[in-house]
C-alpha positions in Angstrom: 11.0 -29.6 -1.5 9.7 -32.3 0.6 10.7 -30.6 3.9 8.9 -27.6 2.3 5.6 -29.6 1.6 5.6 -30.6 5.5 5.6 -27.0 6.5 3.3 -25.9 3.7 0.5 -28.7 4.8 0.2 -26.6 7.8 -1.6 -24.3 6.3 -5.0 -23.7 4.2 -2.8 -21.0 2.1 0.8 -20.3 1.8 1.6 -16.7 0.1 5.0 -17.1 -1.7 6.8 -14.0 -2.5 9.1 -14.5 -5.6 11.5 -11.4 -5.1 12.5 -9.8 -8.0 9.8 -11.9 -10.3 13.4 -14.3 -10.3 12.8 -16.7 -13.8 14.4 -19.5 -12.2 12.2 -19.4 -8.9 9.2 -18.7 -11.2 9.7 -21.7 -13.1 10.6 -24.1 -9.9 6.8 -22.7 -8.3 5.3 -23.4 -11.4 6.8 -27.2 -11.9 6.2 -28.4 -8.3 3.7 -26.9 -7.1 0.1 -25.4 -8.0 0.3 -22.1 -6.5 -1.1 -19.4 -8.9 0.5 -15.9 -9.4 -2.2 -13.6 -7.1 -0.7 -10.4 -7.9 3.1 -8.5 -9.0 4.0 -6.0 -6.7 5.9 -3.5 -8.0 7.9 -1.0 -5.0 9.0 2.2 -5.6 11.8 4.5 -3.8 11.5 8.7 -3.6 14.2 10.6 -2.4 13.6 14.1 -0.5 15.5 17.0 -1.2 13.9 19.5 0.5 10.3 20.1 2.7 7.7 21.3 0.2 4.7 23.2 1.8 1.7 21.3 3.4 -1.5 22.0 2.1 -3.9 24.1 4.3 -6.2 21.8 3.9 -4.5 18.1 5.1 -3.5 17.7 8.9 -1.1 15.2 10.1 -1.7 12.9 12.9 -0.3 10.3 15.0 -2.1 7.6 17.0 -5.2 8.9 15.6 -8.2 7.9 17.1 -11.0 6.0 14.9 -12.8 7.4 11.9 -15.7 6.2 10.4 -14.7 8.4 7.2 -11.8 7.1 7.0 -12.7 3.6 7.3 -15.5 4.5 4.6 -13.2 5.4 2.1 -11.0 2.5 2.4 -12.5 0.7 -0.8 -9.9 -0.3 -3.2 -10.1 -1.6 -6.9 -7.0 -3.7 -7.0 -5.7 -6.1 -4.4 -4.6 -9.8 -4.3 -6.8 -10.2 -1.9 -10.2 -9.6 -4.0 -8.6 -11.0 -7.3 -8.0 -14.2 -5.7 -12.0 -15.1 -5.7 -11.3 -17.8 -2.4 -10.2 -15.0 -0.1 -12.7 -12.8 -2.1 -15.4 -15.0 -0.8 -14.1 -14.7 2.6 -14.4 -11.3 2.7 -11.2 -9.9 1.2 -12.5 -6.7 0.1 -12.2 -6.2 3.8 -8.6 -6.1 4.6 -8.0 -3.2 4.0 -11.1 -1.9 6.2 -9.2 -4.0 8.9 -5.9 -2.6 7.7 -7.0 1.0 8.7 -8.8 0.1 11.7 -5.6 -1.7 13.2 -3.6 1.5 12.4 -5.7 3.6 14.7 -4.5 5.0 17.6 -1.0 3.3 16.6 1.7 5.1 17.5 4.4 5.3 14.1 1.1 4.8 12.8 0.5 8.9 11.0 -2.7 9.6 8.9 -2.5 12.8 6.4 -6.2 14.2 6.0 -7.7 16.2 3.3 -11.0 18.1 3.9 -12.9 20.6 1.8 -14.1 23.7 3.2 -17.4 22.0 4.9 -15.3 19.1 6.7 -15.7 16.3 4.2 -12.7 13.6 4.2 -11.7 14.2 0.4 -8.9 11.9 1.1 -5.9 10.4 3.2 -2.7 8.5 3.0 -1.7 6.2 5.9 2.4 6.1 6.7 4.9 5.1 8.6 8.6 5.3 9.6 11.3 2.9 10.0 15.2 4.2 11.2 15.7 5.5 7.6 12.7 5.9 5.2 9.2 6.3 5.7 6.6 3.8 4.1 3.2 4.9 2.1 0.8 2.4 3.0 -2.0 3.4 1.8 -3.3 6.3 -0.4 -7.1 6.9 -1.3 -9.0 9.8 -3.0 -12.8 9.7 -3.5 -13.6 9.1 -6.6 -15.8 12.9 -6.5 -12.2 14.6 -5.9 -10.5 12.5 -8.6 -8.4 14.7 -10.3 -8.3 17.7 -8.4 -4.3 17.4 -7.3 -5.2 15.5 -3.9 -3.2 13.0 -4.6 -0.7 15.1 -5.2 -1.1 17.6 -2.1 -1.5 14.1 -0.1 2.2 12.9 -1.1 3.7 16.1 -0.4 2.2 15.9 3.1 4.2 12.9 3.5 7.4 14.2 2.4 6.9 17.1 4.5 6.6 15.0 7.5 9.1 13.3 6.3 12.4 15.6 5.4 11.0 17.2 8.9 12.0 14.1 10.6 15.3 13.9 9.0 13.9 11.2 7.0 15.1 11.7 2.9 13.5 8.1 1.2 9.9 7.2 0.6 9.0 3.4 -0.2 5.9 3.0 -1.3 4.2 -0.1 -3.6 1.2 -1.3 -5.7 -0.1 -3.8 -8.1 1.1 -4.2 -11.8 -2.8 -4.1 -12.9 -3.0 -0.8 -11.1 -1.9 1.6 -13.9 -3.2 4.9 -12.2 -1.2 4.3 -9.4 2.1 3.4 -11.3 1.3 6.5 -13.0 0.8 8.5 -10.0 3.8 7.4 -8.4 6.1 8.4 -11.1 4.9 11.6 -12.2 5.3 11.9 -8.2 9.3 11.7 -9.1 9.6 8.0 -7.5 11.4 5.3 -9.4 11.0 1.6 -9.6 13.3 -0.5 -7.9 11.5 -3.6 -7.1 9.0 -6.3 -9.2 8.0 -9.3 -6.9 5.9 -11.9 -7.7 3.1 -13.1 -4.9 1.9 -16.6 -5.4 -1.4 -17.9 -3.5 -0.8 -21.6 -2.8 -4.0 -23.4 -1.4 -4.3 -26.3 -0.1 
C-alpha cells in the first residue's frame, strides 16, 4: 500500500475502478484510504441476430465534421463527474460537451442522427468499433421527443451498422442512479454482465 501511496501523491485525483463492485477490494478502499464511491457503473452486452431496418429519418456518419446541435444536446443528468461536487465546480457538466467535440471528425468515431421533417436534431447516439463488438458511447434524446421511440429507432441504427459490419455484440454502460437508462437498455434486449464500482480519491 505504501508503494501505492507514492504513486497516488502524484496526483490531485486518482479514479479507482473496483471491477465487479468485488467486497473484499471494497472493504480494503474503504479501510486505507478516503476515496469516496463517485458512481457504479453498470455494462451491458447485446447480441445481433439479424440487421433490422434504419429509420428514414437517422443517418449514419463517420468522421463527422462539428455540430453545434449536437454539441447542444449533449447535457446529461447523471455522471460522476457532476455528482462529485469538486469536479462539478471545475466544470464537469462539461465533459461530455468535450467528449463529443473530440469525437468529431474521428475516424471509428460514427454518429447516428435523428431529424424531424424540418431538420431539427431530435437526437443521436455516438459509437464505435473494436475487432469484435461495437461500443454505445453515448445516447441522448431531447427531452421534447421523449417518448416517441427515438431511442429506440437510435439503437437499431446502431445495430444496423453493426450486423452490416459483421459485427454481432453491442457494449454499452451507465450509472446505477440512471434508472431510465437501465430501463432502456433492457427492454432494448441487452443483459447485464458487469457492476463496477468508481471511487474518486482526492488528495
Amino acid at each position: 500500500m505504501d508503494a501505492l501511496r507514492e504513486q497516488f501523491n502524484l496526483y490531485e485525483l486518482v479514479v479507482i475502478e473496483n471491477k465487479n463492485s468485488d467486497p473484499v477490494n471494497a472493504e480494503y478502499i474503504g479501510v486505507h484510504t478516503n476515496a469516496f464511491i463517485s458512481d457504479v457503473n453498470i455494462q451491458f452486452s447485446s447480441r445481433i441476430s439479424h440487421q433490422p431496418a434504419l429509420s428514414d429519418s437517422i443517418v449514419i456518419t463517420e468522421a463527422m465534421h462539428k455540430s453545434l446541435d449536437v454539441l447542444d444536446l449533449s447535457v446529461f443528468k447523471h455522471s460522476r463527474f457532476i455528482s462529485d461536487r469538486r469536479l462539478k465546480n471545475r466544470g464537469g457538466e462539461n465533459v461530455y460537451r468535450e467528449w463529443i467535440k473530440n469525437s468529431f471528425s474521428k475516424e471509428n468515431k460514427f454518429f447516428a442522427l435523428s431529424r424531424d421533417e424540418s431538420g431539427r436534431l431530435c437526437g443521436y447516439v455516438l459509437f464505435s468499433y473494436s475487432d469484435s463488438y461495437c461500443v454505445i458511447e453515448l445516447i441522448n434524446v431531447s427531452g421534447e421527443d421523449a417518448g416517441k421511440g427515438i431511442g429506440q429507432e437510435l439503437f437499431r441504427a446502431v445495430e444496423h451498422s453493426s450486423y452490416k459490419r459483421g459485427i454481432s455484440e453491442i457494449r454499452v454502460g451507465t450509472q446505477q442512479r440512471n434508472l431510465e437508462a437501465i430501463n432502456f437498455y433492457i427492454k432494448m434486449g441487452c443483459r447485464q454482465v458487469g457492476c463496477h464500482q468508481v471511487y474518486h480519491l482526492w488528495l
